[in-house]
PASEBA-1860 file (N, C-alpha, C; in nm, 3 decimals):
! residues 113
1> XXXXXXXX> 22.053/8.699/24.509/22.012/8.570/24.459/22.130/8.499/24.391 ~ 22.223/8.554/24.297/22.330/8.528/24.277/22.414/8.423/24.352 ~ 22.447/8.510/24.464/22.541/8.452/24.558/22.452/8.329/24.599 ~ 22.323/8.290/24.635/22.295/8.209/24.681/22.303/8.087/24.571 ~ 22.324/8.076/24.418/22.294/8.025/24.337/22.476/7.983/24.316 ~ 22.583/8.085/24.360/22.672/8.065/24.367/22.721/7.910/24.464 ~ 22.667/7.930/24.545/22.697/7.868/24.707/22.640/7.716/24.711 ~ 22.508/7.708/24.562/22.506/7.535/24.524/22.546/7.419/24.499
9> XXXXXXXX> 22.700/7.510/24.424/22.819/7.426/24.327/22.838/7.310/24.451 ~ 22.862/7.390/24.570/22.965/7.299/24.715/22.876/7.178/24.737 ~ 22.736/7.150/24.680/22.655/7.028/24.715/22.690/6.923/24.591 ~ 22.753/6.970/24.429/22.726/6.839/24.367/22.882/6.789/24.371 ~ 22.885/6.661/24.372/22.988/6.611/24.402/23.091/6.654/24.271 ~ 23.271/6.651/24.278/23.342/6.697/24.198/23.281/6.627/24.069 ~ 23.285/6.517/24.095/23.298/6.414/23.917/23.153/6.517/23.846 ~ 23.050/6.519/23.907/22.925/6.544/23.853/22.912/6.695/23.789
17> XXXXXXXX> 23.007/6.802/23.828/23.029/6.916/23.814/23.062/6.939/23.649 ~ 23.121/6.888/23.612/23.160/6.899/23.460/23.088/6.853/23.314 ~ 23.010/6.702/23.397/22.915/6.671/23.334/22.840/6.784/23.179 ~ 22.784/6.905/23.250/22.703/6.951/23.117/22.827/7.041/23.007 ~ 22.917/7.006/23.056/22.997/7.062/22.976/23.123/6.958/22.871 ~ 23.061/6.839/22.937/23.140/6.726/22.842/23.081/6.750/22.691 ~ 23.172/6.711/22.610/23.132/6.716/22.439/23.113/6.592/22.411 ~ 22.983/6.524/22.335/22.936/6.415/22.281/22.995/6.420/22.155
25> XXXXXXXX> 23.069/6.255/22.141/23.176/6.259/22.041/23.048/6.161/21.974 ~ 23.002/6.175/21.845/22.919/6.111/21.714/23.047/6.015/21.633 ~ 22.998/5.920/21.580/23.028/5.846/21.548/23.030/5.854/21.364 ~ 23.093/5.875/21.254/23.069/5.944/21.134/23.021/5.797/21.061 ~ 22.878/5.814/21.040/22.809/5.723/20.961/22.846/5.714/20.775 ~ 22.867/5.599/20.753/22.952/5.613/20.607/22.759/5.619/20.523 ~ 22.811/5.695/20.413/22.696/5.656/20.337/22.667/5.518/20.249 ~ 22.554/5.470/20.220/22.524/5.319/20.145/22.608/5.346/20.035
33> XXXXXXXX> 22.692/5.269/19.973/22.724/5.245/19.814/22.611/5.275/19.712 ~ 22.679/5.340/19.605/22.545/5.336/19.500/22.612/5.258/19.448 ~ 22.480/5.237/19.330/22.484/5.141/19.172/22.381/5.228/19.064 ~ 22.498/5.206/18.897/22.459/5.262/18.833/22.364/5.207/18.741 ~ 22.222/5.210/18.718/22.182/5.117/18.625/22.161/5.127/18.484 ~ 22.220/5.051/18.428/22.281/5.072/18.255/22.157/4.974/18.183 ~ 22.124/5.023/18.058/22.048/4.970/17.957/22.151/4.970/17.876 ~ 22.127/4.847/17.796/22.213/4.836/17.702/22.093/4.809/17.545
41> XXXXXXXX> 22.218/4.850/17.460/22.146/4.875/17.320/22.137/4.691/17.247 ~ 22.050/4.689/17.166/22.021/4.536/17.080/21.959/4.604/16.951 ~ 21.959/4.546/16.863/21.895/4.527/16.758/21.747/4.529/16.699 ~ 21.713/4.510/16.847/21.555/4.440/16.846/21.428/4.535/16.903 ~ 21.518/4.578/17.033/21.402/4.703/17.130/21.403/4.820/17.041 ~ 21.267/4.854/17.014/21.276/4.970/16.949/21.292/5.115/17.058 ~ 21.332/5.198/17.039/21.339/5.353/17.048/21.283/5.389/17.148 ~ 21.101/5.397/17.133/21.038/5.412/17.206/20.988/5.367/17.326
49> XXXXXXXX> 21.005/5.206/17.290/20.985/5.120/17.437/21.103/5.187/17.524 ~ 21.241/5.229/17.495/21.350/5.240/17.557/21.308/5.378/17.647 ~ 21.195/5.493/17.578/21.186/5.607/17.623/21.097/5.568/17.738 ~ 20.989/5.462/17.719/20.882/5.456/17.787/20.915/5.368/17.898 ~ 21.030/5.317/17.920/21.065/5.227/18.000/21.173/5.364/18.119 ~ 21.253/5.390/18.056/21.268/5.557/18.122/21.170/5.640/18.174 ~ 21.127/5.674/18.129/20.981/5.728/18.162/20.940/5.703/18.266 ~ 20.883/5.579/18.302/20.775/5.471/18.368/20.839/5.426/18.523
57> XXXXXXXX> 20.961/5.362/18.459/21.043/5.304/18.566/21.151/5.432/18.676 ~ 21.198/5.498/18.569/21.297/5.595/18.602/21.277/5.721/18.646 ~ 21.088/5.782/18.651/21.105/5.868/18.650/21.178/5.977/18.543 ~ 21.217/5.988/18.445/21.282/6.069/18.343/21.198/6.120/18.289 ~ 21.174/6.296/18.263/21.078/6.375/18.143/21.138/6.335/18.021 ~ 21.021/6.369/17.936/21.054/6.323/17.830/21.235/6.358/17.723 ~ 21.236/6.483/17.754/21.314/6.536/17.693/21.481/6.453/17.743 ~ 21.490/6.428/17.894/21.605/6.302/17.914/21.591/6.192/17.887
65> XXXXXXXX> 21.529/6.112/17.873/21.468/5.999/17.816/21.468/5.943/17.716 ~ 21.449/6.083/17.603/21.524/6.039/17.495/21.669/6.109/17.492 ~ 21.723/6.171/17.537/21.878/6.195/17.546/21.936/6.085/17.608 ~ 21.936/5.977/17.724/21.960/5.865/17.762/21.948/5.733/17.653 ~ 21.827/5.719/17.526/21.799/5.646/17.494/21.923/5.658/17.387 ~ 21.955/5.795/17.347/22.049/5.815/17.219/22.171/5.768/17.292 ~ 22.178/5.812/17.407/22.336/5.736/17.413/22.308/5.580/17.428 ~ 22.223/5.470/17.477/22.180/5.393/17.456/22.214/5.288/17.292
73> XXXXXXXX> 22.159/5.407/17.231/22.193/5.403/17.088/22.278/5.423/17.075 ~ 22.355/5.502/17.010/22.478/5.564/17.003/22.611/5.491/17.058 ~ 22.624/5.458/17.214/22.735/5.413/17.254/22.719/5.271/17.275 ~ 22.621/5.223/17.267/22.618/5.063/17.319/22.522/5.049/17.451 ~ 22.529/5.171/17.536/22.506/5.156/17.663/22.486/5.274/17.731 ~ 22.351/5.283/17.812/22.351/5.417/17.876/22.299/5.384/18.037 ~ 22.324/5.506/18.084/22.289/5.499/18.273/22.170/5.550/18.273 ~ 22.096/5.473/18.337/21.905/5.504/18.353/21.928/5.585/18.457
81> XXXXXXXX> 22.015/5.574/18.563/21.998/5.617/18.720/22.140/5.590/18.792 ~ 22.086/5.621/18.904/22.176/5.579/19.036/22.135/5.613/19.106 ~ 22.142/5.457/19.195/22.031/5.476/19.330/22.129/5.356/19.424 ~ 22.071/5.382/19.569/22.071/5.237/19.663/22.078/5.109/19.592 ~ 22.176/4.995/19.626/22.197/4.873/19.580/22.029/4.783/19.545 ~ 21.927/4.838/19.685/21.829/4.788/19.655/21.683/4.833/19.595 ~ 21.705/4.957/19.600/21.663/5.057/19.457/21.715/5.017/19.318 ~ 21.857/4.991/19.306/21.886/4.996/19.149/21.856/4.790/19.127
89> XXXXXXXX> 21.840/4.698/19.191/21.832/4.576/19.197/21.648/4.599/19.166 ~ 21.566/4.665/19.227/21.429/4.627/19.166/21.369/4.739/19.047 ~ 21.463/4.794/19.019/21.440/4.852/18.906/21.524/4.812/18.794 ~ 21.609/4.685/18.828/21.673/4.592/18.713/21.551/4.533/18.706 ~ 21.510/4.456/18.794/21.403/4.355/18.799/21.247/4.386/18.684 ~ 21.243/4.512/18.741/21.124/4.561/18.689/21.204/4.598/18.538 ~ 21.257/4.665/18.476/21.253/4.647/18.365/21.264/4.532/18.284 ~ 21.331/4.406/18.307/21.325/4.284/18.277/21.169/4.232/18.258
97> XXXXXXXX> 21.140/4.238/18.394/20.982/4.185/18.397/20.877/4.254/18.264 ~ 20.898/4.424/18.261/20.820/4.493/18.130/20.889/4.429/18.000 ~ 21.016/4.425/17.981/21.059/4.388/17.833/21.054/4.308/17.800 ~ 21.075/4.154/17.897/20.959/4.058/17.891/20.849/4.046/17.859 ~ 20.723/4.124/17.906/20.603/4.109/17.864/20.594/4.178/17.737 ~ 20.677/4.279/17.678/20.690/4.300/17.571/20.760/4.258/17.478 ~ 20.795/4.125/17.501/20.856/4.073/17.417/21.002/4.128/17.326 ~ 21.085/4.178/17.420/21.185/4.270/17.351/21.298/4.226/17.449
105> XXXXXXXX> 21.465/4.213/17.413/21.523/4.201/17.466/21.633/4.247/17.520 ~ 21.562/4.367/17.546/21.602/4.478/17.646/21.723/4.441/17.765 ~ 21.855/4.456/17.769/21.866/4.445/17.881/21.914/4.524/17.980 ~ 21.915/4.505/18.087/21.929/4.619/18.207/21.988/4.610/18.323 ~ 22.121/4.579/18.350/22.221/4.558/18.494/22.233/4.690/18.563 ~ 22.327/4.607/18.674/22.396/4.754/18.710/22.533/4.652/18.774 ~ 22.547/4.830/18.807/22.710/4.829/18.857/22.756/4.933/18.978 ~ 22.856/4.899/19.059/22.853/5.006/19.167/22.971/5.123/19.081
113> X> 22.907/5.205/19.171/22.960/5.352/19.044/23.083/5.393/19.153
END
């Protein structure tokens, strides 16, 4: 059976012969840019809105939440996250929109990291 399986090659034409043995060259997909999104510290937002806005928006247990809020405190400015340009853009949005309705003037950018 061999030999007869041998004796097939002589039917496919040369070019077509090599075919399953060509290597598919991929193309190296870059990854999206992140952005980092920073709360910054005021005078005015208290403590807890800062944890609960972490919390809520960010996903963060409690115990980072308030370690984020102290540097918050502490340095002027802390990183909630890092996500996709349009991940960290509606979770600027959305914290604006809450500290707004709470009357606090919270604020919350980002930046590409």
């Amino acid at each position: 059976m061999y030999r007869k399986l041998r004796n097939y090659a002589q039917y496919w034409p040369e070019e077509e012969r090599g075919v399953a043995t060509e290597q598919e060259t991929r193309q190296k997909v870059e990854q999206p840019r992140l952005y980092k999104v920073l709360l910054h510290n005021d005078n005015y937002t208290t403590m807890e809105f800062v944890v609960l806005i972490l919390m809520s928006v960010f996903r963060k247990g409690e115990a980072e939440a308030v370690q984020i809020m102290l540097d918050v405190h502490r340095k002027g400015i802390g990183v909630a996250g890092i996500y996709q340009r349009e991940i960290a853009e509606t979770k600027v949005q959305r914290v604006a929109h809450l500290a707004q309705e709470a009357q606090f003037p919270l604020m919350c950018t980002m930046e590409p990291e």
